[in-house]
N, C-alpha and C positions, 0 to 999 in steps of 0.2 A: 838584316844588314847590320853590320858591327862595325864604325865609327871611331876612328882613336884620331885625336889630333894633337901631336908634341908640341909642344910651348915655350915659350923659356916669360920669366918674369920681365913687366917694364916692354912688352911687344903689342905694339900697335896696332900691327897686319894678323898677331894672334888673337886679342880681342875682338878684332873688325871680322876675324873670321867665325867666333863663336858666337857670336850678335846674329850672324847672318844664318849662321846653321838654328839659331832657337828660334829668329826668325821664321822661317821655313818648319819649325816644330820637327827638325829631325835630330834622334839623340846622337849622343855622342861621349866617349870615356875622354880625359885631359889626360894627358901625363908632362909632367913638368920635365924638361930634359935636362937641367943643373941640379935636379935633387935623384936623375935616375941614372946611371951610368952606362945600364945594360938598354935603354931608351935611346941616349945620346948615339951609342952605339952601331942600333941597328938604323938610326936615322942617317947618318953619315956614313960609315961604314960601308951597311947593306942596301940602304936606296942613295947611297952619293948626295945627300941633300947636306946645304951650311947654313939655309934662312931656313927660319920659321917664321911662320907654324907650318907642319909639314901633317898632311889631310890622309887617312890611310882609307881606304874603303873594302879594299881586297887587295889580294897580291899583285894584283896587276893593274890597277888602279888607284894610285897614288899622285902629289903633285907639292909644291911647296911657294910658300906667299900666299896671301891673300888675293884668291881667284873667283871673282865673281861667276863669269862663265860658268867655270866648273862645280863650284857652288847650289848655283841655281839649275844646272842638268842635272845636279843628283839631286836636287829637291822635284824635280822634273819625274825622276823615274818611279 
């Protein structure tokens, strides 16, 4: 399973969310979406998201904000 979470600096709910994922011991890549352009891109753009941190898990499993629920079912599976 391959994990990307976009972030932007100074994000509360992006912190609160990578706390929760090392919590749970599951890895995961950052990518900063003000330092990435072709990131920022496919986060808005291709999956419609404006808040971060926005959680990628697969194509079709994706979500944005700080979501416990969703969080804890994938540390679940």
């Amino acid at each position: 399973m391959s994990i990307t979470v976009y972030t932007k600096p100074e994000c509360n709910n992006c912190d609160q969310t990578k706390r929760r994922l090392n919590k749970h011991g599951i890895e995961y890549t950052t990518v900063d979406v003000t330092e990435d352009a072709a990131a920022r891109e496919f986060v808005t753009d291709r999956l419609g998201y404006r808040q971060m941190p926005v959680v990628v898990v697969d194509e079709n499993t994706h979500w944005s904000g700080f979501r416990i629920d969703a969080l804890d079912k994938l540390a679940a599976a």
